[in-house]
ChimeraX commands (.cxc) that place a marker at each C-alpha (Angstrom):
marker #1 position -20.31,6.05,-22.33 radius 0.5
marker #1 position -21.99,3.12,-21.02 radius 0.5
marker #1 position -22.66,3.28,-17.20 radius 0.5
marker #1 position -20.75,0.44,-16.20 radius 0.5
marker #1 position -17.29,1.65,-18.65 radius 0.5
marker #1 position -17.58,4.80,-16.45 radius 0.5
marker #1 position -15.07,3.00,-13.62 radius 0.5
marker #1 position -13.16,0.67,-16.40 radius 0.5
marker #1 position -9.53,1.41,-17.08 radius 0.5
marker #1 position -8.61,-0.86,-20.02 radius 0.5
marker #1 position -5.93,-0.09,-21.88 radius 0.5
marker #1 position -4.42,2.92,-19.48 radius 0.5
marker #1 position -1.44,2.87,-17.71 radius 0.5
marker #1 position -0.64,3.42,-14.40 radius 0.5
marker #1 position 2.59,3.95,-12.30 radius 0.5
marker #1 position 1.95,3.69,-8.38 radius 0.5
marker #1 position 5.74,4.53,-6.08 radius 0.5
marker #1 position 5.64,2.46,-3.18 radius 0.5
marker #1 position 3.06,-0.03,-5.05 radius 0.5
marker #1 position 4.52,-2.77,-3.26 radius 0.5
marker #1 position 2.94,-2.96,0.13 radius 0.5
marker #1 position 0.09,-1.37,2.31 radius 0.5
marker #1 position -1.94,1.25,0.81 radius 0.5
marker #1 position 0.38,1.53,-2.13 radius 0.5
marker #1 position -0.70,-1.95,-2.93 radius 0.5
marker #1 position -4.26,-1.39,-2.18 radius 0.5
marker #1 position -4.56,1.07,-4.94 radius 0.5
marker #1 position -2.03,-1.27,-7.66 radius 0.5
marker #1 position -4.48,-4.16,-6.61 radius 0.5
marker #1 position -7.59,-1.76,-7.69 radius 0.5
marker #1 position -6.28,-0.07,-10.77 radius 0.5
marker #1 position -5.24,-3.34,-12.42 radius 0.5
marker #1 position -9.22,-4.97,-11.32 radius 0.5
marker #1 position -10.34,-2.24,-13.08 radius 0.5
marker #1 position -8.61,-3.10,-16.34 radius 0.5
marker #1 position -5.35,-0.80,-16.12 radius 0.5
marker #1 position -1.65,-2.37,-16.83 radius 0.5
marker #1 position -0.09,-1.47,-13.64 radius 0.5
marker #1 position 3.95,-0.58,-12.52 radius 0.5
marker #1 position 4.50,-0.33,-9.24 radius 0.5
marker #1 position 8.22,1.42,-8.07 radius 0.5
marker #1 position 9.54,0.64,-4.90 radius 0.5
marker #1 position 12.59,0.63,-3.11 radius 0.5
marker #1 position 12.74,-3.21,-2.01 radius 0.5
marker #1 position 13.06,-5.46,-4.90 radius 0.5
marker #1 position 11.81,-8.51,-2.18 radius 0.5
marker #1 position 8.66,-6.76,-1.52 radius 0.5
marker #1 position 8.46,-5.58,-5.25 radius 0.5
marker #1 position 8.90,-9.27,-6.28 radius 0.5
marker #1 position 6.32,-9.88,-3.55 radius 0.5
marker #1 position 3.60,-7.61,-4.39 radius 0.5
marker #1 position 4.08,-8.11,-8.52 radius 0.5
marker #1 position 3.64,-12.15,-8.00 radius 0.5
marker #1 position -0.04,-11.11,-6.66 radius 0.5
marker #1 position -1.07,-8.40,-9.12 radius 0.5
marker #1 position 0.14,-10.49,-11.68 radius 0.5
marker #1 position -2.58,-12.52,-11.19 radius 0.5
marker #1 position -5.08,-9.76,-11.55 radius 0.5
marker #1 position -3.22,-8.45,-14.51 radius 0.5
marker #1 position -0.34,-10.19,-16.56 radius 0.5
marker #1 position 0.99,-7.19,-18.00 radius 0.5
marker #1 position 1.96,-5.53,-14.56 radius 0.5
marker #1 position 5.64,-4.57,-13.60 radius 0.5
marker #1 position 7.42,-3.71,-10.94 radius 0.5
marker #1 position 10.63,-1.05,-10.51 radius 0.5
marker #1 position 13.24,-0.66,-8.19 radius 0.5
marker #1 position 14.14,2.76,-7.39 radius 0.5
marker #1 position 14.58,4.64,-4.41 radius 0.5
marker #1 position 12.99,8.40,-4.66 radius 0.5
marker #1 position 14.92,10.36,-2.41 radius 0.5
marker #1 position 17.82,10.63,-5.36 radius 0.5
marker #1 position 15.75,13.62,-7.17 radius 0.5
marker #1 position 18.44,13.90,-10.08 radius 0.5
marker #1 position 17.55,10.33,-11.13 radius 0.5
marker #1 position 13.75,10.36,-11.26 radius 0.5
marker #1 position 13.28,12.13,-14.87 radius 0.5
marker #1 position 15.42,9.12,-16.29 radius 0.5
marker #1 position 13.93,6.52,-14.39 radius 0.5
marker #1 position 10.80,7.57,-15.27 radius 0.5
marker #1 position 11.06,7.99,-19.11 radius 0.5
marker #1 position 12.36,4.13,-18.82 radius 0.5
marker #1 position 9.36,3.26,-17.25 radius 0.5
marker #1 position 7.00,4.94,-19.60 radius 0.5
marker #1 position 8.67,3.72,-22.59 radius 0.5
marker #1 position 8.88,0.01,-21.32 radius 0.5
marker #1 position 4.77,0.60,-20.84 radius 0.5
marker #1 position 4.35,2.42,-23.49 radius 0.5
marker #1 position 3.13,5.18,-21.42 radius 0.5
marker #1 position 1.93,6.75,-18.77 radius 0.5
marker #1 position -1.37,8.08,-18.20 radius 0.5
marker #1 position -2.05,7.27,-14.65 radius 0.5
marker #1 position 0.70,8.31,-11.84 radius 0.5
marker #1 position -0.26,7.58,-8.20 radius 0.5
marker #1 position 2.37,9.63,-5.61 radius 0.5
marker #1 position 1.89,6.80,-2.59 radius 0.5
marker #1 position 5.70,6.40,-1.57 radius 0.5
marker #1 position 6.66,8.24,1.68 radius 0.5
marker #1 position 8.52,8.07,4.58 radius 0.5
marker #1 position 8.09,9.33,8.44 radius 0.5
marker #1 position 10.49,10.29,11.63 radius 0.5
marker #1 position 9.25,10.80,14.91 radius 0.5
marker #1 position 10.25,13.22,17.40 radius 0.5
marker #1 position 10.03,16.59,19.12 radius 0.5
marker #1 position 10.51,19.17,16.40 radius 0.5
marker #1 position 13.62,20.47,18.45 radius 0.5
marker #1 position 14.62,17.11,18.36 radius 0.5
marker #1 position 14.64,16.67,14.42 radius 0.5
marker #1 position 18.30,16.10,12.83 radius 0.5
marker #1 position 17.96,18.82,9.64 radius 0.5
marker #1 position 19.33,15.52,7.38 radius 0.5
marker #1 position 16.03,13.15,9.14 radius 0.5
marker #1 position 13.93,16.65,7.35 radius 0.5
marker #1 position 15.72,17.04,4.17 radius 0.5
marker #1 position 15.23,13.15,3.65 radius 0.5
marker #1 position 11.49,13.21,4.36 radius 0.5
marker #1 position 11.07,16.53,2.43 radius 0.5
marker #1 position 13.23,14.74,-1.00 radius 0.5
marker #1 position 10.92,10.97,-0.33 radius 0.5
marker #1 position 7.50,12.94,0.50 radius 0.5
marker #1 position 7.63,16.56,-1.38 radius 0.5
marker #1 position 10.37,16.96,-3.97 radius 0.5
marker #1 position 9.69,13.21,-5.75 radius 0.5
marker #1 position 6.02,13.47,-6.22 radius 0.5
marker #1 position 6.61,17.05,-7.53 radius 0.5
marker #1 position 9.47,16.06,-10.20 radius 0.5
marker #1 position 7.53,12.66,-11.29 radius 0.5
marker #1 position 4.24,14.85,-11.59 radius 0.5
marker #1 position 6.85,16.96,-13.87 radius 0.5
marker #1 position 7.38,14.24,-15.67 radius 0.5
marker #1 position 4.04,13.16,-16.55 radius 0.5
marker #1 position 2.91,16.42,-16.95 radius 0.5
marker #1 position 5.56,16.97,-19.88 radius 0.5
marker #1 position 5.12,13.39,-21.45 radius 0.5
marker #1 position 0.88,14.08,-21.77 radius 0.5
marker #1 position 1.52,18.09,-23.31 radius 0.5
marker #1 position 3.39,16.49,-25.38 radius 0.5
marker #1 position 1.38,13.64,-26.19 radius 0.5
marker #1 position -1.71,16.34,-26.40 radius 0.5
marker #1 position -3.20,14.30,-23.71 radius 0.5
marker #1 position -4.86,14.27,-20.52 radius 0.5
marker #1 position -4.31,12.25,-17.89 radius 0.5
marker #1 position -4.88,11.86,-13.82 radius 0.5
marker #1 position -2.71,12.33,-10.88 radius 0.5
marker #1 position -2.96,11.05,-7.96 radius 0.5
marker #1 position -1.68,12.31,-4.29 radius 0.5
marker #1 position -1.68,10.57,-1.12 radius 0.5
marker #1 position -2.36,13.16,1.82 radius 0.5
marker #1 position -3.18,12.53,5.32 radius 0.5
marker #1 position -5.17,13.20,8.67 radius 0.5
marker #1 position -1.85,15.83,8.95 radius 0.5
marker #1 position -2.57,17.90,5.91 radius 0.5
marker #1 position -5.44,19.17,8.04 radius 0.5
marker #1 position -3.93,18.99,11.48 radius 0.5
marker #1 position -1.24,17.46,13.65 radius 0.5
marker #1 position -0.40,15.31,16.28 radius 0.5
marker #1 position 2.36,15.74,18.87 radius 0.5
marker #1 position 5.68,14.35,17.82 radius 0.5
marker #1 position 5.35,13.87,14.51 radius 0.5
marker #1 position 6.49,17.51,12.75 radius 0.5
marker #1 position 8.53,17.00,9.84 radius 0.5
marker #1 position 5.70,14.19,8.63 radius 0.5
marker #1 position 3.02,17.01,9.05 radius 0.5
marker #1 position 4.74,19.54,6.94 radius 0.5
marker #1 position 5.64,17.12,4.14 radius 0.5
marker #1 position 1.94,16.13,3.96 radius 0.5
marker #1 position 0.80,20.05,4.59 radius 0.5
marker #1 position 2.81,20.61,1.42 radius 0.5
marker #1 position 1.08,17.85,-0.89 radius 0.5
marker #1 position -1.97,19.30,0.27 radius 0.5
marker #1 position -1.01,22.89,-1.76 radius 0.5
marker #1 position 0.66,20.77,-4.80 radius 0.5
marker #1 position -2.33,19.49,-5.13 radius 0.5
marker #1 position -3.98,22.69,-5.71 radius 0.5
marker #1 position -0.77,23.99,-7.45 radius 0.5
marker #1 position -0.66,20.93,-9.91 radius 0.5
marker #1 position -4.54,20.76,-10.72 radius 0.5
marker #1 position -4.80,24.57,-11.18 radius 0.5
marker #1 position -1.53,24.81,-14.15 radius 0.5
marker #1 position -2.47,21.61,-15.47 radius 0.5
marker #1 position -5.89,21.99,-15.55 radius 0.5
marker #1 position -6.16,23.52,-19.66 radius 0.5
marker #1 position -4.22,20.55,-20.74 radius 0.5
marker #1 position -6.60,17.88,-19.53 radius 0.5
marker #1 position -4.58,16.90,-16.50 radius 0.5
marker #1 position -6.33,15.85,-13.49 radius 0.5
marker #1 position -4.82,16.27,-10.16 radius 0.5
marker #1 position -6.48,15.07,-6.95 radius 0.5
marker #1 position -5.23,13.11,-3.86 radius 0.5
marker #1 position -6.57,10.22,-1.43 radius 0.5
marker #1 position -6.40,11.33,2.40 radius 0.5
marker #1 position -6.14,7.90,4.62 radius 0.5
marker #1 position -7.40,7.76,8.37 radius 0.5
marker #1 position -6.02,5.61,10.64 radius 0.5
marker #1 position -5.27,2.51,8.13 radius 0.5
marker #1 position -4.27,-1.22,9.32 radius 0.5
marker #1 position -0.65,-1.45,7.65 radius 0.5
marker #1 position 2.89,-2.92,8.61 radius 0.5
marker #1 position 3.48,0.43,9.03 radius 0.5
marker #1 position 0.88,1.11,11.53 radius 0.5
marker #1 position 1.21,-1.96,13.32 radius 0.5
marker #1 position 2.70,-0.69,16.74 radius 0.5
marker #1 position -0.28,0.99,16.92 radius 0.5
marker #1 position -3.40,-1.17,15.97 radius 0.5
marker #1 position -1.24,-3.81,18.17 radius 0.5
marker #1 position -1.75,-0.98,21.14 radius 0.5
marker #1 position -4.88,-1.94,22.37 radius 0.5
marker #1 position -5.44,1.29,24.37 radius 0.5
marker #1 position -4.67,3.58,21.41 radius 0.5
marker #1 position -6.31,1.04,19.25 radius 0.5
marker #1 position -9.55,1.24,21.35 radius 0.5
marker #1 position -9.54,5.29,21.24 radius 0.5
marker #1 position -8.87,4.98,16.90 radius 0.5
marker #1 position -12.38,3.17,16.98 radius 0.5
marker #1 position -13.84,4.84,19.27 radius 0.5
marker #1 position -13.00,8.13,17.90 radius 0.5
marker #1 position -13.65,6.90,14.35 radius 0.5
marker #1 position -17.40,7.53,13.21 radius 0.5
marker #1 position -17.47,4.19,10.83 radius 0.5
marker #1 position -16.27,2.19,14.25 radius 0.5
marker #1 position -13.06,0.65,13.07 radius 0.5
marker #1 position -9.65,0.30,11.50 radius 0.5
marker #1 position -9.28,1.38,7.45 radius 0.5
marker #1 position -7.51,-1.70,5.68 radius 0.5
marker #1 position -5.76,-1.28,2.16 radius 0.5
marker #1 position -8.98,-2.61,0.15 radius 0.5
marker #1 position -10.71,0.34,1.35 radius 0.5
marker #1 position -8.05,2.44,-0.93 radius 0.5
marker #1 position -9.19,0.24,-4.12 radius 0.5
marker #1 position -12.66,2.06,-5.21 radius 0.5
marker #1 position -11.54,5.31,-3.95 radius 0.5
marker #1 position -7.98,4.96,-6.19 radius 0.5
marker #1 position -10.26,3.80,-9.29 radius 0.5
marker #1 position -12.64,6.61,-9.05 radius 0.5
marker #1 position -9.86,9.56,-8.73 radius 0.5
marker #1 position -8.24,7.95,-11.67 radius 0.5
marker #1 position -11.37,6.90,-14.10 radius 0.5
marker #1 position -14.14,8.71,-16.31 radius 0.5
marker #1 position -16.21,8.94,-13.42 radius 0.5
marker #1 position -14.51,11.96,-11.78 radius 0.5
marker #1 position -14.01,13.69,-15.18 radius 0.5
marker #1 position -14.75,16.94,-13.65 radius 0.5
marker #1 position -13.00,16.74,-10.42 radius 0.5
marker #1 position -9.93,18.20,-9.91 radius 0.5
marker #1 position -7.71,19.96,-7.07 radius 0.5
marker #1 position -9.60,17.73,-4.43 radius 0.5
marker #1 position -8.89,15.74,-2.03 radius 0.5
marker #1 position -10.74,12.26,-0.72 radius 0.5
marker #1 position -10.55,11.71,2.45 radius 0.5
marker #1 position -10.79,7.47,3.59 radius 0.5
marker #1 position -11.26,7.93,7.11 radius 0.5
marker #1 position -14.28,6.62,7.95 radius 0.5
marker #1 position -15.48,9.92,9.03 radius 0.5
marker #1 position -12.73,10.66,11.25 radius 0.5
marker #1 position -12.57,14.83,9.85 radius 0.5
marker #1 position -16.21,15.30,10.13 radius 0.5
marker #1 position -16.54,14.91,13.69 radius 0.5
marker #1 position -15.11,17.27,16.79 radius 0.5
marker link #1:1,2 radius 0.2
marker link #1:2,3 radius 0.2
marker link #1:3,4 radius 0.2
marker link #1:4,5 radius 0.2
marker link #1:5,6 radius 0.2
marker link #1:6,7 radius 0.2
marker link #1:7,8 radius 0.2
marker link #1:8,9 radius 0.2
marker link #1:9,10 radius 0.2
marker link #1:10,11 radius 0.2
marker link #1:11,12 radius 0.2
marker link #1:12,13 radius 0.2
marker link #1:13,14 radius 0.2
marker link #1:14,15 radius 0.2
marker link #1:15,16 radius 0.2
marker link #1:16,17 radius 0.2
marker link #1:17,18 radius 0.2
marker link #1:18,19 radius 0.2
marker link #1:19,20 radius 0.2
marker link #1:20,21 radius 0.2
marker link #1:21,22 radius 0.2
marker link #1:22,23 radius 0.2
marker link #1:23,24 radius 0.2
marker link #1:24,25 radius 0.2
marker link #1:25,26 radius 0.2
marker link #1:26,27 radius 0.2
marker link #1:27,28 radius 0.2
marker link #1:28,29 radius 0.2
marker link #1:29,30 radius 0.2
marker link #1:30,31 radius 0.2
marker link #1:31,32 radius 0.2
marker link #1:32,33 radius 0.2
marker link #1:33,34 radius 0.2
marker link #1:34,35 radius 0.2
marker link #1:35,36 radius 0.2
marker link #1:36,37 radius 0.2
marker link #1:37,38 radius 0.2
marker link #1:38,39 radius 0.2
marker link #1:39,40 radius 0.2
marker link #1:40,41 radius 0.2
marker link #1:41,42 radius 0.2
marker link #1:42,43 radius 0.2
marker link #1:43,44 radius 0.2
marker link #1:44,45 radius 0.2
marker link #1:45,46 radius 0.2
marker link #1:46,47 radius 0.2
marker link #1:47,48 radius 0.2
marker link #1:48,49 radius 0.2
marker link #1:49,50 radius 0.2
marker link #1:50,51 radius 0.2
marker link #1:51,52 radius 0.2
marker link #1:52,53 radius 0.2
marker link #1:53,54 radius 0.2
marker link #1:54,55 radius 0.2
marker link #1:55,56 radius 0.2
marker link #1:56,57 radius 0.2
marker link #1:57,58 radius 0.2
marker link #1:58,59 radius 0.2
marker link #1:59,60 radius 0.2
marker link #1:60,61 radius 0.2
marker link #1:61,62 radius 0.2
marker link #1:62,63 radius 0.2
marker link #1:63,64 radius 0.2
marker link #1:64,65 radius 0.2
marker link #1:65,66 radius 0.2
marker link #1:66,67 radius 0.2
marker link #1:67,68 radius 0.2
marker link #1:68,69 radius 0.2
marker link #1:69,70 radius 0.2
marker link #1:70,71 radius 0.2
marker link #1:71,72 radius 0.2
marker link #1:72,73 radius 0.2
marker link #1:73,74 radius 0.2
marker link #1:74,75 radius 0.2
marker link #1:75,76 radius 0.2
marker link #1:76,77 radius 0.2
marker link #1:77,78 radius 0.2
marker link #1:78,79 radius 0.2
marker link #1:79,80 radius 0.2
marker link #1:80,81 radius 0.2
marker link #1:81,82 radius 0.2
marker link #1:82,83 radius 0.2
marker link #1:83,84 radius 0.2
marker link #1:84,85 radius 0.2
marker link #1:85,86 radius 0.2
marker link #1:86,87 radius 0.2
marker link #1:87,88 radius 0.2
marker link #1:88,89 radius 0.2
marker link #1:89,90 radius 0.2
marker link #1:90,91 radius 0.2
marker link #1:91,92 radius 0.2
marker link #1:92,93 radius 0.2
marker link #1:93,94 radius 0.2
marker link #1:94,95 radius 0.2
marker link #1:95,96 radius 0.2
marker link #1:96,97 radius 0.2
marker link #1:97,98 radius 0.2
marker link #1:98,99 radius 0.2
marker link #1:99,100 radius 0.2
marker link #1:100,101 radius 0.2
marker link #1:101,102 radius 0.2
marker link #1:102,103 radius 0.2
marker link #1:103,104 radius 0.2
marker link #1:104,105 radius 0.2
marker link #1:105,106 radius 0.2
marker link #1:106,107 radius 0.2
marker link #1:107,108 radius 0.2
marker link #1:108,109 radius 0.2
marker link #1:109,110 radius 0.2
marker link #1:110,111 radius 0.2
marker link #1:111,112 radius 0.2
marker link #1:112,113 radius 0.2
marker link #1:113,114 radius 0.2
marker link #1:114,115 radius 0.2
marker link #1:115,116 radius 0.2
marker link #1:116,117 radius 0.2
marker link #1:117,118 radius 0.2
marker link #1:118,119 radius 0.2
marker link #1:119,120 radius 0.2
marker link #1:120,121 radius 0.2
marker link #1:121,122 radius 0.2
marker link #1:122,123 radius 0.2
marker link #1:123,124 radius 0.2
marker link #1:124,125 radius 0.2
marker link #1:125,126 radius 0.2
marker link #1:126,127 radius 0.2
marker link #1:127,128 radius 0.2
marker link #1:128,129 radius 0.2
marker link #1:129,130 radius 0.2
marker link #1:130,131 radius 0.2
marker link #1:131,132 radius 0.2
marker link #1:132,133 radius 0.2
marker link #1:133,134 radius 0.2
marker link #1:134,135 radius 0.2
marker link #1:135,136 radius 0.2
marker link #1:136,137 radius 0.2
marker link #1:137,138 radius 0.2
marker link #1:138,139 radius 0.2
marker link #1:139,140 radius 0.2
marker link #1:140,141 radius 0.2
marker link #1:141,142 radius 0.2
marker link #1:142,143 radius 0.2
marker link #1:143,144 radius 0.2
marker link #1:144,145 radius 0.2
marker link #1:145,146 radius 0.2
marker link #1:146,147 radius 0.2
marker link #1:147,148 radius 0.2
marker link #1:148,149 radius 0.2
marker link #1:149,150 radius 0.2
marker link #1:150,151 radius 0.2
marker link #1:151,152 radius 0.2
marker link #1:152,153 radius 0.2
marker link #1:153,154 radius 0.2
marker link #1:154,155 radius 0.2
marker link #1:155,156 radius 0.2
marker link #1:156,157 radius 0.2
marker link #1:157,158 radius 0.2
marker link #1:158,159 radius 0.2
marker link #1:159,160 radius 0.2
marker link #1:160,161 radius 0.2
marker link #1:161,162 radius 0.2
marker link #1:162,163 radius 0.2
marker link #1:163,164 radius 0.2
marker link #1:164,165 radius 0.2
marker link #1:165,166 radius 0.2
marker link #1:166,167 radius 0.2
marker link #1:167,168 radius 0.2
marker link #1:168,169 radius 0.2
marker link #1:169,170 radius 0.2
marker link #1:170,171 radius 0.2
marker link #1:171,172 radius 0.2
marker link #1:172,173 radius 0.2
marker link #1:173,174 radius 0.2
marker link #1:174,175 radius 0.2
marker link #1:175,176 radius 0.2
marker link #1:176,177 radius 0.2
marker link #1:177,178 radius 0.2
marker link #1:178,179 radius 0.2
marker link #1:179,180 radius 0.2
marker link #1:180,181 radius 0.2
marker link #1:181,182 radius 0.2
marker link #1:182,183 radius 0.2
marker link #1:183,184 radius 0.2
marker link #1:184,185 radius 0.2
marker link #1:185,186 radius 0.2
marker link #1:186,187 radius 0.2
marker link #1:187,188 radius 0.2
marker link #1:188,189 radius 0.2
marker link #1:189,190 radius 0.2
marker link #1:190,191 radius 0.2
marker link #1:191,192 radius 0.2
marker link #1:192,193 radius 0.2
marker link #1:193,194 radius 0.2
marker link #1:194,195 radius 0.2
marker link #1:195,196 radius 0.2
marker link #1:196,197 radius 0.2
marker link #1:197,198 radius 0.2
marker link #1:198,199 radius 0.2
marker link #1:199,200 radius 0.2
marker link #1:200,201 radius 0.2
marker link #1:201,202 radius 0.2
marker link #1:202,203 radius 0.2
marker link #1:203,204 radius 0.2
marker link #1:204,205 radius 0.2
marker link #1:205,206 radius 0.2
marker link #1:206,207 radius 0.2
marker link #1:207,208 radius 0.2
marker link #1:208,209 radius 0.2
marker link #1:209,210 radius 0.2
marker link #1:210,211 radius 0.2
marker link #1:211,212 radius 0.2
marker link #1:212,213 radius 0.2
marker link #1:213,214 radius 0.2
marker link #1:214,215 radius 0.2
marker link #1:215,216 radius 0.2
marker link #1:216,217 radius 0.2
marker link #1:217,218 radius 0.2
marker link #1:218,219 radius 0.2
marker link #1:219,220 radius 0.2
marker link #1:220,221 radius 0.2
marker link #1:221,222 radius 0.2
marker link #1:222,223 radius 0.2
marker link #1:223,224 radius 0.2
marker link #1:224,225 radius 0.2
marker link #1:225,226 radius 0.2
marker link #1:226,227 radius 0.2
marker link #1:227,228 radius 0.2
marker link #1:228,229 radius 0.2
marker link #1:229,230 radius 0.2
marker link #1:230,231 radius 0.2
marker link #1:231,232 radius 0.2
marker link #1:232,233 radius 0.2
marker link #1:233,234 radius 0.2
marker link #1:234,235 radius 0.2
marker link #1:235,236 radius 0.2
marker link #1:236,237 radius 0.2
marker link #1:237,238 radius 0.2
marker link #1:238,239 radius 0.2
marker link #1:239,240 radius 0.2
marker link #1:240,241 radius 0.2
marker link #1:241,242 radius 0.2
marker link #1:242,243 radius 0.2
marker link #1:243,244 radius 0.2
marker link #1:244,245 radius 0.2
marker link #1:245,246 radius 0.2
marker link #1:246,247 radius 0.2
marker link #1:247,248 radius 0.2
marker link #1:248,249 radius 0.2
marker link #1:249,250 radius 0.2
marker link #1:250,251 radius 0.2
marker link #1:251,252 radius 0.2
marker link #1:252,253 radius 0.2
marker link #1:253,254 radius 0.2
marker link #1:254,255 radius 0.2
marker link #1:255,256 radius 0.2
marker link #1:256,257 radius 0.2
view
């Protein structure tokens, strides 16, 4: 294999859930540069529409999916729809999740069982999914996670996000270690503090904005684009033999005290 074919991903597949805006979209807008035919699920079929208009022209052949992933009992036929209308699946990104804030003695249980069916129970059944479809196929194929700064630690407030993302951090191992003898990569992307819609409140803080640079060794913000390369080597030849890992895009943020 040529060099520069090491990072190409012609003629693969790839689904990405919540493809339709902020890092989700980062990562769709990557994949299908590199060469893959792209689907991107979402619950919004605005932003879907959106977000398919501008990876469309990156990529004719991408789609776009509305679903929303907290109904669990849905997902394996929504996702054999998808695969057959692509003809496949050999790329699945797990972006799509959702947050609550509060004092864990605060939390409503139905606020936790909705984070824990969006953030933990969806990206196990669709990694099910796949997992079946490429046995089957008697093919290999790459997942990918998207962890966090709270797989690794936690912030006050924000409880039932930390355990969802402390979670993907073991399915990660889980999935990469059972998976492993069938060709089935398993890895995950761990964002910083990332400029989003999402995160807006708080890049728009300048006071808290000021400490995320400050505390950040790289000296600023992550954007989406900064997901692209990352997304493209976890899924691609070029990290053939890495599994069960996670990448952290933080700029350094984990690596200092």
């Amino acid at each position: 294999m040529a060099d520069s074919d090491m990072f190409r991903l012609d003629g693969h597949h790839a689904l990405v859930t919540g493809g339709n805006t902020g890092i989700g979209l980062g990562i769709a807008r990557g994949l299908a540069r590199a060469g893959a035919q792209v689907a991107i699920l979402g619950r919004s079929a605005d932003k879907n529409a959106c977000a398919l208009s501008e990876l469309s022209d990156i990529q004719p052949t991408c789609r776009q999916f509305v679903f929303d992933l907290a109904d669990a009992a849905a997902i394996p036929a929504t996702y054999e729809r998808i695969s057959q209308e692509m003809g496949g699946i050999d790329i699945l990104v797990n972006n799509a999740a959702i947050t609550v804030r509060g004092r864990a003695d605060t939390v409503a249980p139905e606020d936790l069982e909705r984070l824990m069916a969006v953030n933990v129970t969806a990206p196990y059944v669709l990694s099910q999914c796949f997992a079946r479809e490429r046995i089957a196929a008697g093919a290999g194929g790459a997942i990918i996670m998207i962890a966090s700064l709270m797989s690794e630690g936690a912030r006050p407030t924000n409880s039932p996000y930390t355990v969802t993302k402390g979670a993907i951090r073991q399915m990660i191992k889980a999935l990469a270690v059972d998976w492993a003898p069938f060709g089935i990569r398993v890895n995950g992307l761990g964002p910083g503090y990332i400029q989003t819609a999402l995160t807006q409140p708080l890049w728009e803080d300048e006071a808290f904005s000021q400490w995320v640079v400050g505390r950040t060794p790289l000296g600023r913000w992550g954007t989406p684009e900064d997901f692209e390369g990352a997304a493209v080597f976890l899924a691609s030849p070029a990290s053939r033999f890495i599994t069960g890992q996670i990448l952290y895009v933080d700029g350094g943020w984990l690596a200092t005290f």
